[in-house]
C-alpha positions as CSV (number, residue, x, y, z in Angstrom):
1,X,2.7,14.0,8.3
2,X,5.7,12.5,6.7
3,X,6.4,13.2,2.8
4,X,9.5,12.3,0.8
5,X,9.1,13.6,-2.4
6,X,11.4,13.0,-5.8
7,X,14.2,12.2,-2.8
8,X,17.8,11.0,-4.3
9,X,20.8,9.9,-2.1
10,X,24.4,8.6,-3.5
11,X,27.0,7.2,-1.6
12,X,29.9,7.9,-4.0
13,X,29.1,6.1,-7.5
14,X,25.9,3.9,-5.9
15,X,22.6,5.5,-6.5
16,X,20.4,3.6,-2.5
17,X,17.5,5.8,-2.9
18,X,16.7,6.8,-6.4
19,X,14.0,9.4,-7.0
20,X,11.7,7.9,-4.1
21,X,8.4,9.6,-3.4
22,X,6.6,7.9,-0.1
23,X,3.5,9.8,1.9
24,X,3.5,8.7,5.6
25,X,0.2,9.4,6.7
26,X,-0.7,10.7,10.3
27,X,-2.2,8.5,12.8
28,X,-1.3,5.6,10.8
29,X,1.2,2.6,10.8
30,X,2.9,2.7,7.3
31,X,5.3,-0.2,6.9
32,X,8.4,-0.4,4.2
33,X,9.3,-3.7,2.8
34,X,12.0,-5.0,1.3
35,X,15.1,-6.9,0.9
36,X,18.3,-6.1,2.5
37,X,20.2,-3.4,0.7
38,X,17.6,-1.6,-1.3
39,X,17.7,1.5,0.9
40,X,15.2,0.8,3.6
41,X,17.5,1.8,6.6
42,X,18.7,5.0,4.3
43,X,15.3,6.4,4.1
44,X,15.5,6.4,8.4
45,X,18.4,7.8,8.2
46,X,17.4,10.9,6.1
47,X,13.9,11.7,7.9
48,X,16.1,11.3,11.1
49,X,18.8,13.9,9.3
50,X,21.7,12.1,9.9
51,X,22.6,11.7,5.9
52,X,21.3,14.6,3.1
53,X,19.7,13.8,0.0
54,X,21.2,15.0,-3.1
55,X,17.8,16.1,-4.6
56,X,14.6,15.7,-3.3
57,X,12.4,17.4,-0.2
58,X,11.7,15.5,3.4
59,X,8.4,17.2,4.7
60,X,7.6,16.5,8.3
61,X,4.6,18.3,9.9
62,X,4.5,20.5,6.9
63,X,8.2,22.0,7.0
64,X,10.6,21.0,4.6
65,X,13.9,19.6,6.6
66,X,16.4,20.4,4.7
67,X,15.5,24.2,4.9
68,X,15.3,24.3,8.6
69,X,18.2,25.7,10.3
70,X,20.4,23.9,13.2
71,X,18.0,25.0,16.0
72,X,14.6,24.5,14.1
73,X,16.5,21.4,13.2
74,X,16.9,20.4,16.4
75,X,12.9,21.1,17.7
76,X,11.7,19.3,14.5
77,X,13.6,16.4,15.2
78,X,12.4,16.5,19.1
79,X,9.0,15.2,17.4
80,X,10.0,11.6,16.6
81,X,10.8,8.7,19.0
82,X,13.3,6.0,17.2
83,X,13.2,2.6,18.6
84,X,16.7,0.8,16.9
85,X,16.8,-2.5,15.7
86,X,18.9,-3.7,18.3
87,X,17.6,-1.6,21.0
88,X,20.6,0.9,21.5
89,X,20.3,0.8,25.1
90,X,23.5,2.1,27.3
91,X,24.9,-0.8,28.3
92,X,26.3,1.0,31.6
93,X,23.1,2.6,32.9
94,X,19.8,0.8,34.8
95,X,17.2,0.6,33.2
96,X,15.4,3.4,35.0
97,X,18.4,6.0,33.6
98,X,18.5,4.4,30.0
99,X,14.6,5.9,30.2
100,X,15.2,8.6,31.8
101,X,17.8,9.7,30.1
102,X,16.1,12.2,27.2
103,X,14.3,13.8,30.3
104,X,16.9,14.6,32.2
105,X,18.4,16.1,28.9
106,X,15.8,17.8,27.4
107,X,13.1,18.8,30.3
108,X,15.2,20.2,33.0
109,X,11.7,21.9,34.1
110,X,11.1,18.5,35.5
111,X,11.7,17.4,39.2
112,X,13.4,14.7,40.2
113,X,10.0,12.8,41.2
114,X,8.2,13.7,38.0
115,X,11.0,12.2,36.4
116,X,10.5,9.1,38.2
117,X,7.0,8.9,38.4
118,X,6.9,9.1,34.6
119,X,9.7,6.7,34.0
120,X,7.8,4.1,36.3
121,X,4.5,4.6,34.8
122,X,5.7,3.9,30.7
123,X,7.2,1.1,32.1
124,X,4.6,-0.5,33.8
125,X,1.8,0.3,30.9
126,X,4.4,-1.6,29.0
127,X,4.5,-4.8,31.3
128,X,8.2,-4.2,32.6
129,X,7.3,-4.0,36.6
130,X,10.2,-3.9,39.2
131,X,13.3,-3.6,36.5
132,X,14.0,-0.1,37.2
133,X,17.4,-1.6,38.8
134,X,18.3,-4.2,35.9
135,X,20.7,-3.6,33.5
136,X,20.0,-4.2,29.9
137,X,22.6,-7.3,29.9
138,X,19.8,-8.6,32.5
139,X,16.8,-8.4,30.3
140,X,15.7,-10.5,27.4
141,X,15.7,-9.3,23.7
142,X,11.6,-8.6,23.8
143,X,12.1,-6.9,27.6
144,X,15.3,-4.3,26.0
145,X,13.1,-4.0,22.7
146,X,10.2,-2.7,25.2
147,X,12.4,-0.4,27.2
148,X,14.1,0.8,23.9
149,X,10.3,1.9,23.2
150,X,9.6,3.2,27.2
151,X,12.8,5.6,26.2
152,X,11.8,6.4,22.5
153,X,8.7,8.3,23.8
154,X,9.7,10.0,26.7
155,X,9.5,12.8,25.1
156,X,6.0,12.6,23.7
157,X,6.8,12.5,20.3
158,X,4.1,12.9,17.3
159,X,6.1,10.2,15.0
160,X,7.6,6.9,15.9
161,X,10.1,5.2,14.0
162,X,10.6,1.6,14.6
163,X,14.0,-0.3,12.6
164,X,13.3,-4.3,11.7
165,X,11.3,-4.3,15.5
166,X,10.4,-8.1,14.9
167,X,14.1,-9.0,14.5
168,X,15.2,-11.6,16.5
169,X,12.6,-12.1,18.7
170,X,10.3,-15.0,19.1
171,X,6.7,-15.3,17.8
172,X,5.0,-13.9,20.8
173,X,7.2,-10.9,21.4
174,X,6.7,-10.4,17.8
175,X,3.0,-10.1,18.1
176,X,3.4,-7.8,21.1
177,X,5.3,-5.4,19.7
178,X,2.7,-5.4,17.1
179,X,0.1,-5.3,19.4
180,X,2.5,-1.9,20.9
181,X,2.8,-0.5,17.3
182,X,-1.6,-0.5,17.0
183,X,-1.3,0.9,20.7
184,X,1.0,4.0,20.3
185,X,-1.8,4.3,17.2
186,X,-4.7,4.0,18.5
187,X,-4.3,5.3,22.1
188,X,-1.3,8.2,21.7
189,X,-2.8,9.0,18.2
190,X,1.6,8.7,17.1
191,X,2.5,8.3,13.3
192,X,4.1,5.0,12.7
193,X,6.7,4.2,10.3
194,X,8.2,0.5,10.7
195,X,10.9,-0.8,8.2
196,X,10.6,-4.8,8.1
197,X,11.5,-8.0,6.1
198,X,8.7,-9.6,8.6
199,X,5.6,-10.0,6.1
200,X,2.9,-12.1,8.8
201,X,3.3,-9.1,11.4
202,X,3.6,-5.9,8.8
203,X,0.2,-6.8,7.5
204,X,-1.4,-7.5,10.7
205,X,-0.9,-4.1,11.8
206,X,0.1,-1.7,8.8
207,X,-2.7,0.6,7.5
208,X,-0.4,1.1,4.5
209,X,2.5,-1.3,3.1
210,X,5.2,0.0,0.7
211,X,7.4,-2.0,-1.0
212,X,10.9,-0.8,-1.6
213,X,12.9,-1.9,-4.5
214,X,16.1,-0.5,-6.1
215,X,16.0,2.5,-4.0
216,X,12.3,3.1,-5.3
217,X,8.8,2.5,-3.7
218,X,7.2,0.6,-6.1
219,X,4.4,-0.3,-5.0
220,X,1.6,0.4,-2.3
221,X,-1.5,-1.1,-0.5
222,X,-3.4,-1.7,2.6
223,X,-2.8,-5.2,3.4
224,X,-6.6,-6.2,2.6
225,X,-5.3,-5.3,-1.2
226,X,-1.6,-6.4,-1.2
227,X,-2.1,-10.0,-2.5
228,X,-3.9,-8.7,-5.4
229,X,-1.9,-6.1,-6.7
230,X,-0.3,-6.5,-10.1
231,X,3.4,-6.4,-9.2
232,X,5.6,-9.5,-9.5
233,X,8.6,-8.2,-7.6
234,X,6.3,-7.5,-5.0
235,X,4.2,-10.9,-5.2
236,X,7.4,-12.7,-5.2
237,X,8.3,-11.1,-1.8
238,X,5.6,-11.3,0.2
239,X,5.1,-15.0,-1.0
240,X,8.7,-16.0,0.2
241,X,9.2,-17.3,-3.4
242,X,12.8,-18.0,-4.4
243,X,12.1,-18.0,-8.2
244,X,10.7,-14.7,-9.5
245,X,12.1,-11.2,-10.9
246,X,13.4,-9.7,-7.2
């Protein structure tokens, strides 16, 4: 679904992403792990399109991004829901519009009540009954997480990207965004890519972990075969250990 293949990106002198080759598979969750600053939030960044690689190809759906022009740009991109660390929501709209928002912008077929009745039905199937009128200042950090997901897939997108979704929220929003991740997987047959420091949850519900390091993937497993694989950078991470070579 997703390939980034011999990919390179320089901010001035600093080499973040340095020859990285990662396969996303389709219908799966494939989680990125690492510490801060080793390029995990550049590698959103360039499937999204907002930065360019100096070398490298991004393949999504089999069409090479960096080839497309503007408007094929544009329709490629229209495949894959982002759900932002800290939500993103607009802080002056209702809930209900924060959803509706990429409807209203990008399906003007749409009538005003198949707007709503879609809006209401995400947001029930995702636990969030009578907020419609709320605004995000209203909800708590697991409730705007949730709707920052109910507006992600409005559009029916093939991939979701989630940033650090476990960040700061408590153990049992944790698990149900998890639990929302295998979901989107399992009954919407999405592509999930998730970008965490949260080891517990990521191999819960990865099918595939990568470990980034130095702007490189250097390793990758299913999480039945992580603890075993022969890598101390990565063995130091996931153990939490503060002596070691990371």
């Amino acid at each position: 679904m997703i390939s980034l293949n011999n990919v390179t990106k320089r901010f001035g002198d600093k080499t973040v992403i340095d020859g990285l080759n990662l396969e996303i598979p389709e219908n799966k969750i494939t989680v990125v792990i690492g510490g801060s600053g080793h390029g995990k939030s550049t590698i959103i960044k360039l499937i999204l399109g907002f930065i360019t690689p100096e070398e490298g190809e991004i393949i999504i759906d089999g069409k090479n991004l960096l080839t497309l022009d503007k408007k094929m740009k544009t329709e490629m991109l229209k495949k894959i829901g982002m759900c932002f660390q800290y939500s993103a929501l607009f802080d002056s709209m209702s809930v209900f519009d924060n959803v509706a928002f990429a409807l209203r912008e990008h399906r003007k077929d749409m009538t005003k009540q198949e707007i709503e009745k879609r809006v209401t039905s995400m947001l029930n199937r995702l636990g969030l009954y009578d907020i419609e009128d709320k605004s995000p200042a209203e909800l708590s950090g697991g409730m705007r997480k949730r709707v920052g997901v109910a507006r992600s897939v409005m559009l029916d997108p093939k991939i979701m990207i989630f940033d650090e979704p476990e960040s700061g929220l408590d153990p049992i929003t944790t698990t149900a965004i998890g639990d929302l991740m295998q979901e989107m997987r399992d009954q919407f047959n999405m592509t999930c890519l998730s970008i965490s420091h949260h080891i517990p949850n990521s191999k819960r519900i990865a099918d595939k972990l990568a470990m980034l390091y130095q702007g490189k993937i250097i390793a990758e497993a299913t999480p039945d075969e992580v603890d075993e694989v022969d890598n101390p950078i990565l063995q130091q991470f996931i153990r939490g250990q503060v002596e070691g070579p990371f």
